[in-house]
C-alpha positions in Angstrom: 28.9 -4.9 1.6 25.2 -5.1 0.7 24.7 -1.6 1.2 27.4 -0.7 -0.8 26.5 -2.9 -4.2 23.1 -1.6 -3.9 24.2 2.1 -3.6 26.4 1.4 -6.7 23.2 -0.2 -8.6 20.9 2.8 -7.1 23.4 5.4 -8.6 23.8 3.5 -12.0 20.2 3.4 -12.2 20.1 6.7 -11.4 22.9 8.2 -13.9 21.1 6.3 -17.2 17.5 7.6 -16.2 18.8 11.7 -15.7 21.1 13.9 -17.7 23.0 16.9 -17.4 19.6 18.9 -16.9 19.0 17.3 -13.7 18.6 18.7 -10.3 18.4 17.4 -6.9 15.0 18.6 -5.3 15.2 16.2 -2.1 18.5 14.3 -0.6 18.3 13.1 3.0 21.0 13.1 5.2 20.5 11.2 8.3 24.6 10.2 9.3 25.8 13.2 10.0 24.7 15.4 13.2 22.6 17.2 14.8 20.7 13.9 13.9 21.0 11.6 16.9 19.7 8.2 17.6 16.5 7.6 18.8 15.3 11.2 18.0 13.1 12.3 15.3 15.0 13.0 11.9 15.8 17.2 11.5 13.7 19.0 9.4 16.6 20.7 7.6 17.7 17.4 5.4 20.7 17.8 2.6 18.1 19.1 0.4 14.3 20.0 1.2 12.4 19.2 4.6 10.9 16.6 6.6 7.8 16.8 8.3 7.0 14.5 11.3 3.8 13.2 12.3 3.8 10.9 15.0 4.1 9.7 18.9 7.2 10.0 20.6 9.7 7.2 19.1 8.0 6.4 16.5 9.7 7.5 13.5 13.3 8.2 14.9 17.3 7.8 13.9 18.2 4.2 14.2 21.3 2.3 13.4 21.4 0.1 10.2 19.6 -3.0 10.5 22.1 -4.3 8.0 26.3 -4.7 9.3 27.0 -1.8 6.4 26.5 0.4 9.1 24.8 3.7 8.0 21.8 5.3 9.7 18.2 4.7 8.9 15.1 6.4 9.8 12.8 3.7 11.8 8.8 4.2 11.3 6.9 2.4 13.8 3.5 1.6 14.8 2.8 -0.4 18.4 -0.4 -2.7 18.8 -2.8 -0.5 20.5 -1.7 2.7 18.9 -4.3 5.2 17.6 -1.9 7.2 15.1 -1.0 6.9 11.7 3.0 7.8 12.4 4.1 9.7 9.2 7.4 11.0 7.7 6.5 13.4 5.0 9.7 14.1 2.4 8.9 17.8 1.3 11.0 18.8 -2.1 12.9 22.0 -2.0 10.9 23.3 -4.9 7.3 22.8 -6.5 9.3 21.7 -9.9 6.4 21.4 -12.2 5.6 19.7 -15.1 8.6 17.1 -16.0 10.6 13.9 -15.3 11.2 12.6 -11.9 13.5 9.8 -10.5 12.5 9.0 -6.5 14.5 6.1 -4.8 15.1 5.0 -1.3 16.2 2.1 0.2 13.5 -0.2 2.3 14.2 -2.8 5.1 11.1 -4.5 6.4 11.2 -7.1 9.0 9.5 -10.2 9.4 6.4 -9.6 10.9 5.5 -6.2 10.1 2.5 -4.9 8.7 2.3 -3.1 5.5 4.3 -0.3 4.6 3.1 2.6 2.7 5.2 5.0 0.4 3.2 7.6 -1.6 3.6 10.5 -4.3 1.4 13.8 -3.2 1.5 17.1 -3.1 4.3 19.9 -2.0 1.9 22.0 0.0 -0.2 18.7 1.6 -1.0 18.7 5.1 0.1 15.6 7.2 -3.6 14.9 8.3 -4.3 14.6 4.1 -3.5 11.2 2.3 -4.1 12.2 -1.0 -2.0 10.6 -3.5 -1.1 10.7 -6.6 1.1 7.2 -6.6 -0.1 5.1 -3.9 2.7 2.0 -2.8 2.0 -0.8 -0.3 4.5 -3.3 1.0 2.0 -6.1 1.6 3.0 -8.6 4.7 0.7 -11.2 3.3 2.2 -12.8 -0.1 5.8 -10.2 0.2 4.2 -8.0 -3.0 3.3 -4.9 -4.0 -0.1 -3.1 -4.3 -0.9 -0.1 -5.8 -3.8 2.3 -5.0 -5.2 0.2 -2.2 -6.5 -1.8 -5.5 -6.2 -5.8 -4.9 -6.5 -6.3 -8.3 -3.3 -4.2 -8.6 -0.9 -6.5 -7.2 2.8 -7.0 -8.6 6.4 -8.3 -7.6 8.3 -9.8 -4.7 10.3 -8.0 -2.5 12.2 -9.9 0.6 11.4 -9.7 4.3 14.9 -8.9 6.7 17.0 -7.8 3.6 17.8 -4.1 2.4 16.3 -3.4 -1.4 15.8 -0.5 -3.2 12.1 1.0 -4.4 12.8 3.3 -7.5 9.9 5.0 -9.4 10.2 7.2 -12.4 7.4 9.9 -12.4 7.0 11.0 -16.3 4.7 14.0 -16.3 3.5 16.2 -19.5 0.6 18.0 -20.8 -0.7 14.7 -21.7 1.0 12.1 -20.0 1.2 11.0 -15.8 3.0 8.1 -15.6 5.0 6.4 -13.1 7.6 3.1 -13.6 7.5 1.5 -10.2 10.5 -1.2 -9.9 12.5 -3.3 -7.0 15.5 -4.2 -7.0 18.5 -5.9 -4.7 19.0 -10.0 -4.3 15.7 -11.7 -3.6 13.1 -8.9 -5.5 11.4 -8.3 -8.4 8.8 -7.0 -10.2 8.2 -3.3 -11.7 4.8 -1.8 -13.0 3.6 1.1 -15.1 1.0 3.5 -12.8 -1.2 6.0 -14.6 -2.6 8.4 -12.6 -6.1 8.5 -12.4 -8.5 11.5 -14.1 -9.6 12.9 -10.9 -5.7 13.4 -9.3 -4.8 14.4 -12.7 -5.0 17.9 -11.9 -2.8 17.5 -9.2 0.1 16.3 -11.3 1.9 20.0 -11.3 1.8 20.2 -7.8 3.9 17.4 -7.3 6.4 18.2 -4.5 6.5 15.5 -1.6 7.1 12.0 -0.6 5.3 9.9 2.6 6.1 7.0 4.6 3.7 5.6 6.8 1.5 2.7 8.3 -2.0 3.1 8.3 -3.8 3.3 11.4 -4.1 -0.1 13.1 -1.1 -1.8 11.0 1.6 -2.4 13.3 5.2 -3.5 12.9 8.3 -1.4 12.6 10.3 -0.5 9.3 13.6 1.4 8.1 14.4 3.8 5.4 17.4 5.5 3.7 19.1 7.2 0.9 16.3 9.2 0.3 16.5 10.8 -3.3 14.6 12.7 -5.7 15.6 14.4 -9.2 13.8 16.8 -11.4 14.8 16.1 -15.2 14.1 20.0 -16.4 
């Protein structure tokens, strides 16, 4: 049931910030085979790629952690380890210059470390963390940081509960900025981004979207519904 009211919010959302000049660049697809449990996701998702970058069972097909059902995409990192484990979302075009509506939905359990989501580039190799929108999931305080920056801090979002991360990405000649906002029982909080000078001439090149922990966080989190529109 929680799933479902927050699908029906996500595609609500979704339907007043697109129009009929939208396409789908990215849409994952992790229910239906050959994605199998406890494997890593296929690279041939619904629409676009993923890219895995990790130690075996790291980021694999899980069941829901919610009783929706469903299937998620687990990331993990184990005390000890010395890997960054990374799930790298790869559009099915370079799109350009325009408007762009990501969302996923996030279930982080008690306990984990901080969970990083991030905007880069369609062409970025998995050993480069550029970003153009930097996210963290903070474990201490339940909020939200953006570009590692602790002065940069915003929202609430709730530990062992599903909730949905949506961030519009407005880009122009003259304008880079992304609307970062939670939603789902329990969260708040959303936050203008500008992209900074130096990225800004990374902006076109727009084409990708990684989760990860950063090496030496540990903890385990799940991921799903993976979209991403271009408004042309």
């Amino acid at each position: 049931m929680q799933l479902n009211i927050l699908l029906a919010s996500l595609l609500f959302i979704s339907f007043l910030l697109t129009g009929c000049s939208t396409e789908t660049i990215f849409q994952s697809k992790f229910d239906v085979p050959p994605n199998s449990l406890n494997q890593p996701p296929i690279q041939a998702q619904q629409v676009g790629t993923i890219n895995i970058d990790a130690s075996a069972g790291d980021v694999v097909v899980v069941n829901s952690p919610v009783s929706s059902g469903g299937k998620f995409v687990q990331i993990r990192n184990l005390p000890g380890s010395h890997t960054v484990p990374v799930m790298q979302c790869v559009f099915s075009k370079m799109a350009g210059i325009g408007e762009y509506s990501f969302s996923s939905f996030l279930y982080i359990p008690s306990g984990c470390g901080d969970v990083s989501v991030q905007l880069e580039g369609f062409a970025q190799a998995l050993g480069d963390y550029t970003s153009l929108v930097h996210i963290d999931f903070m474990q201490d305080g339940s909020n939200v940081r953006l570009a590692d920056d602790p002065n940069n801090v915003f929202g609430h979002f709730p530990h062992d509960q599903l909730f949905v991360l949506l961030v519009t990405f407005k880009t122009s000649d003259t304008e880079h900025l992304a609307h970062i906002s939670l939603s789902g029982a329990g969260t708040s909080g959303e936050k203008d981004y500008i992209v900074p000078g130096p990225l800004i001439h990374l902006v076109p090149s727009f084409g990708a979207v990684r989760y990860y922990m950063g090496f030496g966080v540990t903890g385990a989190y799940q991921v799903s519904t993976i979209v991403v529109t271009h408004n042309k």
